[in-house]
N, C-alpha and C positions, 0 to 999 in steps of 0.2 A: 539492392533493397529487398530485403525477404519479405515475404507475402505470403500469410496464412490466411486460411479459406476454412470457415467452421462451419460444418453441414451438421443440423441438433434442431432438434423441434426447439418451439419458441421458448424463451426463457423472459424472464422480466428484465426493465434496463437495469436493475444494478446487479443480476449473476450478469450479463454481458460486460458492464464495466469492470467486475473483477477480472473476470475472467480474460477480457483485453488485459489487463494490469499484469499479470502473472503468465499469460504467455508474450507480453515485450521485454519482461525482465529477463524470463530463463531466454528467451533468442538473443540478446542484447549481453547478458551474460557468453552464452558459449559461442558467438560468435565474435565477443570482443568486438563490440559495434554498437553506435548510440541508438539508443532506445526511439528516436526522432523516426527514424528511417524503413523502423519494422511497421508494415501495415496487416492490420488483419480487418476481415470481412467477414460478416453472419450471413449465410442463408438459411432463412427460417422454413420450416419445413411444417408446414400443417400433418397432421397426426390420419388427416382423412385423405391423405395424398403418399402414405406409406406403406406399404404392408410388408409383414414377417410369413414365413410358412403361408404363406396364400389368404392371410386374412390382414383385412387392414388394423391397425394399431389402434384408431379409435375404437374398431369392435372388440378389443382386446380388452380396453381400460375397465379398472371397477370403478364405482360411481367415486371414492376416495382418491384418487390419483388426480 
């Protein structure tokens, strides 16, 4: 049973349900294996719990993002 693990700041539920959609097909696809059996999981990542170059990401964003 393959098992994806998506580490991404938070998205709304419907990019997650695409986004589940299109990586069960391509696994299910190139593994020649029904789509049932692929699992994937989100961990959400708050933006004030990340940082790049030494600053966090929330300090990064402009007020449009």
């Amino acid at each position: 049973m393959p098992t994806i693990h998506v580490y991404a700041f938070e998205r709304s539920l419907d990019k997650r349900r695409n986004l589940t959609k299109e990586i069960t097909e391509v696994v299910s696809r190139n593994y020649n294996i029904d789509p049932n059996i692929v699992t994937v999981y989100f961990f959400d990542t708050p933006k004030d719990k990340t940082a790049h170059g030494g600053v966090l990401v929330s300090d990064e964003e402009s007020p449009t993002n």
